[in-house]
N, C-alpha and C positions, 0 to 999 in steps of 0.2 A: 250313323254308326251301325255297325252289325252282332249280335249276339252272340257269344262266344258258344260253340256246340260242347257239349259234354260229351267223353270218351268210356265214360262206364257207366253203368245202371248206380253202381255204387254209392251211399250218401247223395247230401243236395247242397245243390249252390255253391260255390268256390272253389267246395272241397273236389269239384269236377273240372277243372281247370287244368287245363295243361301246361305242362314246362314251358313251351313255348310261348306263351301268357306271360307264365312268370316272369320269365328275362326281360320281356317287351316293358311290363310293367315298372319293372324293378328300373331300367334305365331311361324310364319317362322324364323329363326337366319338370315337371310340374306332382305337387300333389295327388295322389287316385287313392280313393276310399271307396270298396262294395260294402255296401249295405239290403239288410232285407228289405220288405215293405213296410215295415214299422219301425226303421231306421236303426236297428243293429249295427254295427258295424262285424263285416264279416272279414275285410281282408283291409291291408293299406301296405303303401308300398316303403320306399327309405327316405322319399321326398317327403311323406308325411311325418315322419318321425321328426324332421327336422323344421317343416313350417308351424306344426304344433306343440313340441317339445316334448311330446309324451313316445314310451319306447312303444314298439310294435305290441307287446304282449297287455301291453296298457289299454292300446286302441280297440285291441279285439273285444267284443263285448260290451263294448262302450255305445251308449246313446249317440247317432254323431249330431243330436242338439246340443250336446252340451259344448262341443269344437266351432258348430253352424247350426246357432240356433233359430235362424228363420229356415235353411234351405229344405228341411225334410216337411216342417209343417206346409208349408207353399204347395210344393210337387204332387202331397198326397190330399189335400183340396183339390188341388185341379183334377185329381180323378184319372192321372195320365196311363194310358192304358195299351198294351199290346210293346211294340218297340219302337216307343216316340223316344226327343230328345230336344232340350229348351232352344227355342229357335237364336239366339242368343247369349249371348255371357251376361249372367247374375248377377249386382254388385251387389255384395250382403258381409256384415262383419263374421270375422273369423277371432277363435277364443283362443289362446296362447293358454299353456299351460302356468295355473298360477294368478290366472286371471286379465293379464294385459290381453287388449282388442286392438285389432290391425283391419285394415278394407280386404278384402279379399274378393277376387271375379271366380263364379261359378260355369261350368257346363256339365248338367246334368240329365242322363238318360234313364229310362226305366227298361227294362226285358224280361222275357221271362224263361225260365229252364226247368223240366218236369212239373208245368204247372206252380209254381212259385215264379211270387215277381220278385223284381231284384231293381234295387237304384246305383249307378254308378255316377260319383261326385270325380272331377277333375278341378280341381283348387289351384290356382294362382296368388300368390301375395304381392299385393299391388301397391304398400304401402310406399314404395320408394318409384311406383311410378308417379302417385298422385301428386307425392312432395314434388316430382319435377313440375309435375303441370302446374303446381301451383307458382313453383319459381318463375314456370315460364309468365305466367300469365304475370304475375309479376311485374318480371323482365321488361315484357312488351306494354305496358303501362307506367313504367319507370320510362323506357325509352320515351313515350310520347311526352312525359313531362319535359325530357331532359332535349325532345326536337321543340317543342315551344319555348323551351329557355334559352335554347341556341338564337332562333328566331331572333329573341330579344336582344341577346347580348351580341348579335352580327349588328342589330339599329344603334346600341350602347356601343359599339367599337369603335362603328362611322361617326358617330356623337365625339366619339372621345378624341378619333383620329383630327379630328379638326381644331376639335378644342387645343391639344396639343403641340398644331404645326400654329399656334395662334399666339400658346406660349411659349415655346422655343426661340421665337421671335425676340418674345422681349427679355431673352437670358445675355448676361454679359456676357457670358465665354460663347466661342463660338465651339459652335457642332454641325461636323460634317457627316455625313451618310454617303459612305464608298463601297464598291466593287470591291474585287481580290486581288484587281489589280491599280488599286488607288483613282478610279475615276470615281468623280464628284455624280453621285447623285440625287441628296438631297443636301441642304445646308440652309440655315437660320439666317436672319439678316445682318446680325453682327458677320457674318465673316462675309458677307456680302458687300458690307461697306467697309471691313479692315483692306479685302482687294479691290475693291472701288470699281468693279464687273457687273455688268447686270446676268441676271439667273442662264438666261439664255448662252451667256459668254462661262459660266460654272461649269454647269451640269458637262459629266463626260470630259473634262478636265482633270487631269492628277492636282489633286489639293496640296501636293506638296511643291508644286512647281509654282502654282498660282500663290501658296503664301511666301515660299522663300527664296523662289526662282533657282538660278541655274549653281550645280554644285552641289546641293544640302540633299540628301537624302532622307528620304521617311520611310514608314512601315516596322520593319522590326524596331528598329533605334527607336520608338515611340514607345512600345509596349508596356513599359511598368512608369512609363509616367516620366520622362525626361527633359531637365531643365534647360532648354537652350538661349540662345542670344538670338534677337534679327536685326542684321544689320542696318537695314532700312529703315525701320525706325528707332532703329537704338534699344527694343527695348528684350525686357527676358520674359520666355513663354514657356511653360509648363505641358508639354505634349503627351497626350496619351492614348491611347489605340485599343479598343475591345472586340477581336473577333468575331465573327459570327462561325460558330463551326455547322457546318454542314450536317443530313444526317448519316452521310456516308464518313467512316471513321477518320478526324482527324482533316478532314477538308475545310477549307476557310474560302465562305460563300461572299464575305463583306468585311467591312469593322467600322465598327463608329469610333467616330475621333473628337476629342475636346480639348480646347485650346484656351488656358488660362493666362491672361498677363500679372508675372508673379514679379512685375519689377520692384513695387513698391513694397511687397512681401519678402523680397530679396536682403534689402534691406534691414525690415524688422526682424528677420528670422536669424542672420547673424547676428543682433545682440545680442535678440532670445540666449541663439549657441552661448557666446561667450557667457551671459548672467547663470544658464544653464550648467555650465562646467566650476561657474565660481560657487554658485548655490550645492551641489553635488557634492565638489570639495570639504566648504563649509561644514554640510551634510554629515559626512563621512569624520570629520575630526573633530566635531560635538559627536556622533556614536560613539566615536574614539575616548574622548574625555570622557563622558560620559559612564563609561564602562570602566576608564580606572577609579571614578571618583563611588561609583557605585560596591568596585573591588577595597578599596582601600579605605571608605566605610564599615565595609563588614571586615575589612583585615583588623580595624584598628580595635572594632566593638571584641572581636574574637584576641585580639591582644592582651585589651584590659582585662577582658574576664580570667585569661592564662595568667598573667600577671597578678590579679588578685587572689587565683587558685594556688598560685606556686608561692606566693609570699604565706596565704594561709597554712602550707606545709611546711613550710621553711622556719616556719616557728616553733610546730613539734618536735621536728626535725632534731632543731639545735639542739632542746633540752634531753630529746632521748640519745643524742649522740655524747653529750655531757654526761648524762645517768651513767652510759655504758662505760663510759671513760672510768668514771670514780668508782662504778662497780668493779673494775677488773682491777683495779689498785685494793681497793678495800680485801678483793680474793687472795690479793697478792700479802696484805700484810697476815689476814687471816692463815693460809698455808703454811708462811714463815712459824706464826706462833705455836699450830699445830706441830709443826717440825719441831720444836723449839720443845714443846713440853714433852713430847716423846721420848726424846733424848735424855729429859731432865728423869723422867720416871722411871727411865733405862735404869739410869746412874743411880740410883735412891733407893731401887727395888733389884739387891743383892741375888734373893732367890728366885728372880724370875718371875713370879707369881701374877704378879699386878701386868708386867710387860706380856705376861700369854695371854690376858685376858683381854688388853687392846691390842692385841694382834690380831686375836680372834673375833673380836668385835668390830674391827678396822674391813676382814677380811669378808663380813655377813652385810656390812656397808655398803661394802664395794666404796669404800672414800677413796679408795686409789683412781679407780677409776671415773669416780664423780669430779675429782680434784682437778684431771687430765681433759675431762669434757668440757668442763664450765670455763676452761682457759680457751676451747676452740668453737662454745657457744660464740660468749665475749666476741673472742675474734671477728665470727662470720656475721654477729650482729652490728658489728661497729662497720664491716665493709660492706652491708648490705645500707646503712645508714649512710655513708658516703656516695653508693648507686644513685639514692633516691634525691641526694644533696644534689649530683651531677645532673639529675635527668630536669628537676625543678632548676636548677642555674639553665640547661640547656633552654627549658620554655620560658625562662625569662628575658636570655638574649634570643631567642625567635619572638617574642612578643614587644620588642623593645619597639613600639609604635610612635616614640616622640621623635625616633632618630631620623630627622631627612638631610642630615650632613652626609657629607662624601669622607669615609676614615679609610687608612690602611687597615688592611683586614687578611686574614687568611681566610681561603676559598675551601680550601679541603678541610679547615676547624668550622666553617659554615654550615658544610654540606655533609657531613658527622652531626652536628646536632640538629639539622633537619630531621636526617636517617631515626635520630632517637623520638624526634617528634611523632614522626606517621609508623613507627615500626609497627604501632598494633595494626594497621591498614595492610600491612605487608607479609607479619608474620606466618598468617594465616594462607594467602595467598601464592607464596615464591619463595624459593631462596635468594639469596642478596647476595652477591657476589662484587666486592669492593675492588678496586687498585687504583690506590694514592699515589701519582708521581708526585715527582722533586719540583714543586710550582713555587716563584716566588709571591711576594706580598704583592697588593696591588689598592691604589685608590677608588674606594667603589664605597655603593651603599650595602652593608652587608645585608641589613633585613629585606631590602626589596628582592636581590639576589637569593635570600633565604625561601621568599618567598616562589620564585620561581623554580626551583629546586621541589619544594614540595608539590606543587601540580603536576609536574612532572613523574616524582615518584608516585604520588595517589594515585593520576593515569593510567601509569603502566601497571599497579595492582589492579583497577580496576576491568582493564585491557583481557587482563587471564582469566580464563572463567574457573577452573579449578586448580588444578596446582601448573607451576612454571616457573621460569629464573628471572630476576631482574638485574641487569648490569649498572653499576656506576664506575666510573674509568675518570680522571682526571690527566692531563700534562701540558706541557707546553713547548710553544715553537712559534719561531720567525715574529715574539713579543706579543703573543698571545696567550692565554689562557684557553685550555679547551676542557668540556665536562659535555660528557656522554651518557645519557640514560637509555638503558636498551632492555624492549622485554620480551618475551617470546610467547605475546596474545595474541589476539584476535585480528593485528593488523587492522590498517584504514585504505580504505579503496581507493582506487587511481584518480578515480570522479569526484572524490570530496579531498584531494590533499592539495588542492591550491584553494582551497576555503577553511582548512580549519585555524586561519590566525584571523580570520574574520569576526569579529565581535558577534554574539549570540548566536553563533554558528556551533551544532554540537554533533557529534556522532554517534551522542550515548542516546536511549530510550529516552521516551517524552518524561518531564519529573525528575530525572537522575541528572540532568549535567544544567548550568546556565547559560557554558557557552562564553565564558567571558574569563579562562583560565590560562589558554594558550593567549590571545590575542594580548591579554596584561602581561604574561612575560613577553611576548613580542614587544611591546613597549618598551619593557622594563631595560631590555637587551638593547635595544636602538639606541634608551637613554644615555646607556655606557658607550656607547658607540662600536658595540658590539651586535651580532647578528646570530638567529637562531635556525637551523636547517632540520629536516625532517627526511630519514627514509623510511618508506614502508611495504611491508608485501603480504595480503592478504591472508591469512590462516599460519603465518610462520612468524612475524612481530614488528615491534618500530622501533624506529632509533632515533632520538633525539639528539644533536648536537651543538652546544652552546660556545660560541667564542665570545672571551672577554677580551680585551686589549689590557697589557699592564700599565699603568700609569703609575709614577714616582710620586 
């Protein structure tokens, strides 16, 4: 390297540096720090700012032992003198700001200008060279394990390849090994002696010609494993076919073939079918029972407890509807007599006197108007009295749990006191929108019918998430009975509406539904010999529609 000349008497050392220095410096790839002879740091470029983390104005003045703390002590030992420069690159650690140490390569000269000497440092960080060398090195000692384990495992292949063609041999099924275009290239001794060839009369033979002769085609027809017949010897063969793909996309270099005789499996696996379809059946109509004996447990438990509810109301009931009775008679004769003495005290009290003073006291009473309330208290309590009598008779025919006869019944008096059953479920939820047609009687079970009416309406409260309508529609036609439950929720998806009469089948969150509400009225509707249909459309509602048949 050559010593940079100074251009002015002026100042010493850097500060004599010309422009053209500068640039050169400033767009170096590597580190450059001048320093005096005592290791000042006098100048440093952008690359140091960034290998060291400290800003330029940080550098200046700075020891550079404290960034390179072997490199200044070394150089000014050696005593280097005039314009030398280390005859190679230094590996010596480098100090990050903050403290982390990284490998760093040195090349460093000394010079001198006006009699002052001067060291110049050029720094490389080499931390992400070493890491490679070490990968490499690595690398190239992982490789050698992994050429001595090849070694081994080429003696372990041939070991195994023979061991293999040893067992193949003694496998029932036969196994061919073909070309792309079905010649026999290797193959086991089962099919050696199913074609009764020796190897020499195989190999380079179509395997399909050799097992089924002329006619029968293989290759694809093989592939997922196909059951066929061979005439020859009567019996049925399980064929299947595993390509070999090339590594060119989609090319087929070979396929191994395997050939099982499934006659005697033929066989067994149609009874299997048949026991399989009786057992499934079976299956399906124990979940079926199952699920109504499970429903009509808890219907029966939830009856008795209504039943015992409503008879324990039905008792107050009576006597405050009796109370109220004999109070509004007892007001009644009370008035009369009031009336009665009035008139009498009229007649008796000539001057008035006595008659102004219950007029005036009548008028401070307001008995007029107490007289005229306490007839439309009376009233609205005795008809509030008969509400609660209708709603307890309605839960006791919905709870009537002993009834498994078939009666005439009305469907629309049914499905009215269902309505009063679950309205707290509804109220809240929808408006209720009725239309009772002109339906005759019909022989049915009313309470299992009741019952399906209320999963029904609960449902479709359930269905809305905040406010919405729910329809009930009844009529009839061509000697049916039809009843319609429609609500405008949340709909059921295309993919779950030929599953939801499935037993424990639900569409509500995990914890909320059992699953066993529709499937029991589907029963229940079968049992009548009637049938229950479902539309629905996602985000706009469902509609339920139930056919009963009339029966005399």
């Amino acid at each position: 390297r050559e010593s940079v000349p100074a251009h002015t008497s002026e100042g010493k050392g850097i500060g004599m540096l010309s422009e053209g220095f500068n640039m050169l410096a400033e767009n170096l790839p590597n580190s450059l720090i001048i320093t005096d002879f005592m290791g000042t740091i006098l100048f440093s470029n952008n690359e140091a700012e960034k290998t060291f983390g400290y800003r330029r104005e940080e550098l200046k003045g700075m020891s550079v032992e404290v960034i390179l703390p072997d490199g200044h002590r070394e150089l000014t030992g050696r005593r280097m003198g005039g314009h030398e420069f280390s005859e190679r690159p230094l590996e010596r650690k480098g100090v990050f700001k903050g403290g982390s140490e990284f490998p760093a390569e040195l090349e460093v000269s000394t010079w001198r200008l006006d009699g002052e000497r001067y060291l110049t440092f050029v720094i490389r960080n080499v931390g992400a060279r070493k890491l490679a060398e070490q990968a490499l090195r690595e690398t190239v000692k992982e490789s050698r394990k992994k050429y001595e384990g090849l070694e081994k495992v080429f003696k372990l292949v041939e070991s195994i390849k023979n061991e293999w063609e040893r067992t193949v041999d003694c496998v029932g099924d036969m196994v061919i090994l073909a070309d792309n275009m079905g010649r026999v290239k290797r193959c086991n001794r089962t099919f050696k002696e199913f074609v009764n060839k020796a190897y020499d009369e195989i190999i380079g033979n179509n395997w399909g010609n050799l097992l089924f002769g002329r006619g029968i085609e293989n290759g694809s027809l093989y592939r997922k494993g196909t059951e066929i017949f061979h005439e020859p010897s009567g019996k049925w063969f399980i064929v299947s076919a595993y390509p070999f793909i090339d590594a060119s996309p989609g090319e087929i270099s070979g396929e191994a073939i395997t050939i099982h005789d499934s006659t005697e499996l033929r066989g067994v696996t149609r009874e299997l079918e048949v026991k399989n379809r009786e057992l499934a059946e079976a299956y399906n109509e124990l979940q079926s029972i199952q699920a109504r004996v499970l429903q009509q447990e808890k219907m029966a438990s939830i009856g008795q407890l209504a039943a015992g509810v409503a008879h324990e109301i039905n008792n107050p009931m009576s006597f405050i509807s009796s109370n109220l009775g004999s109070l509004g008679k007892y007001f009644s004769r009370l008035s009369d007599y009031i009336d009665g003495q009035s008139r009498l005290i009229l007649s008796l009290d000539s001057a008035g006197t006595a008659s102004r003073e219950l007029d005036e006291k009548r008028r401070q009473l307001k008995l007029d108007y107490v007289i005229t309330d306490i007839k439309d208290l009376i009233k609205e309590s005795l008809d509030g009295a008969e509400r609660v009598k209708g709603i307890v008779q309605d839960l006791k025919s919905f709870s009537r749990v002993e009834e498994f006869d078939y009666i005439t019944a009305d469907i629309n008096a049914g499905l009215e006191s269902t309505i009063h059953i679950v309205w707290n479920e509804i109220k809240y939820k929808a408006t209720l929108k009725k239309e009772y047609g002109d339906i005759p009687l019909t022989r049915c079970n009313p309470g299992q019918l009741n019952q399906v009416f209320m999963n029904l309406l609960v449902n479709a409260a359930h269905a809305i998430d905040k406010q919405g309508e729910i329809s009930v529609k009844t009529w009839h036609s061509d000697g049916n009975i039809f009843v319609s439950v429609s609500d405008t929720g949340c709909g059921i998806p295309q993919d779950k509406l030929s599953r939801i009469f499935e037993p424990f089948f639900t569409t509500k969150e995990a914890g909320k539904g059992t699953g066993l509400g529709l499937s029991i009225a589907y029963e229940i509707l079968k049992k009548h010999g009637g049938k229950i249909t479902v539309d629905s459309t996602v985000g706009k509602g469902t509609s339920f529609t139930l056919q009963v048949p009339v029966v005399q």
